[in-house]
C-alpha positions as CSV (number, residue, x, y, z in Angstrom):
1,X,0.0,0.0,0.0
2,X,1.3,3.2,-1.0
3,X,2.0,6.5,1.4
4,X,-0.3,8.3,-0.4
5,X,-3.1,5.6,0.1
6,X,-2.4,5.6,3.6
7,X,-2.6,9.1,4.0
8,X,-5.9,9.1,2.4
9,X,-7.0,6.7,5.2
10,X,-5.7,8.7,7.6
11,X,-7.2,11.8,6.5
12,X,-11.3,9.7,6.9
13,X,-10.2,9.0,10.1
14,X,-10.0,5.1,9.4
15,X,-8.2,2.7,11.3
16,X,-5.8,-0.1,8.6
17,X,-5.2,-3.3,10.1
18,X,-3.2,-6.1,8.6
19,X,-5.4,-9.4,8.6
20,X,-3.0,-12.2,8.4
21,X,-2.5,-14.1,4.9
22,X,-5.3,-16.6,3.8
23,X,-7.4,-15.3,6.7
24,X,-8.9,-11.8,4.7
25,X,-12.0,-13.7,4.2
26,X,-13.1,-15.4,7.9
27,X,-12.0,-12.1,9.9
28,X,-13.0,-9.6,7.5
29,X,-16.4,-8.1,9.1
30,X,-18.1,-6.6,5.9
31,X,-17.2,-10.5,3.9
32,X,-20.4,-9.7,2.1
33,X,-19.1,-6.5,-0.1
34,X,-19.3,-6.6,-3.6
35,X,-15.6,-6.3,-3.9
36,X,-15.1,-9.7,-4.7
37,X,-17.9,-9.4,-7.5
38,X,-15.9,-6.4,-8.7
39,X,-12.4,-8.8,-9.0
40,X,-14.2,-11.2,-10.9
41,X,-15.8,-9.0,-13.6
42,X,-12.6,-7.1,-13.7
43,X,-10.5,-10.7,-14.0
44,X,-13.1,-12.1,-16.9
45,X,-13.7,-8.2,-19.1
46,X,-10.3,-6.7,-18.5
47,X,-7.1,-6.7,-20.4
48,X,-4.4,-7.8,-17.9
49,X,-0.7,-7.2,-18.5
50,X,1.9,-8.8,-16.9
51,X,5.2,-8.4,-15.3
52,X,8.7,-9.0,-16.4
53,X,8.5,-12.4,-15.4
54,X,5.1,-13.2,-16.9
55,X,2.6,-12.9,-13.8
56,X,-0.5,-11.3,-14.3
57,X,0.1,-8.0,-12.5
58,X,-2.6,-6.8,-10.0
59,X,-5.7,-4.6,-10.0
60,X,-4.5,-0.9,-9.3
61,X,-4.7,0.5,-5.8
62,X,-7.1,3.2,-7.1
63,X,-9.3,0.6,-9.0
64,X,-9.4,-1.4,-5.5
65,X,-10.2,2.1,-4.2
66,X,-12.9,2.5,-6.2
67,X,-14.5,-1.1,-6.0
68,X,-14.1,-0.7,-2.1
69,X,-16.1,2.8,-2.4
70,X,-19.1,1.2,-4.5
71,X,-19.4,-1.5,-2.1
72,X,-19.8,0.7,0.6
73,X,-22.5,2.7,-0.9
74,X,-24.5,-0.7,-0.8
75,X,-24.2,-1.3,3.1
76,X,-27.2,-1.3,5.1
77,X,-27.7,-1.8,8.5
78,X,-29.1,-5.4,9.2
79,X,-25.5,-6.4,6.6
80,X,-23.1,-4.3,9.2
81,X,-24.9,-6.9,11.7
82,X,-25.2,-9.9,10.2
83,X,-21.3,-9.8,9.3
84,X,-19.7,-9.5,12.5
85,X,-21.9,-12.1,13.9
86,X,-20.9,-14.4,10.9
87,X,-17.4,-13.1,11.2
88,X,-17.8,-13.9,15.4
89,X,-19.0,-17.8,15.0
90,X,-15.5,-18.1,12.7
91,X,-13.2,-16.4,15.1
92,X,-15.1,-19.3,17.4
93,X,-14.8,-21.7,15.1
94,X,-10.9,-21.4,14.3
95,X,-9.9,-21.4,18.6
């Protein structure tokens, strides 16, 4: 994550925490965004261009940005809920 994306961050008063790898999706409290719809449309309609040693290279941070934006603008209430209870029973789960 870049400086500048931090300091965005910082600026909306918002807290980052590092979520350790593999585990994004059982700790995560909002799992049910529409980020992961936006990855998927972007993975099937996109062109993707790839590094010097022929990996696809990743989403922007700005077009993350902006998925993570849209999904936001779709969160109600009873989905804020319903996530950290799901996201609680996991945390249960895994101890």
């Amino acid at each position: 994550m870049t400086e500048d994306l931090k300091a965005v961050f910082t600026k909306e008063n918002t807290n980052l925490v590092l979520i350790a790898h593999r585990l994004t999706s059982v700790l995560k409290p909002l799992v049910f965004l529409n980020e992961r719809k936006s990855w998927m449309e972007w993975m099937a309609d996109s062109i993707h261009y790839l590094t010097v040693i022929g990996s696809q290279k990743n989403p922007s941070e700005q077009l993350i940005f902006s998925w993570i934006t849209v999904s936001l603008t779709d969160i109600y209430e009873e989905m804020i809920k319903s996530s950290f209870f799901w996201c609680i029973q996991n945390l249960i789960f895994l101890c």
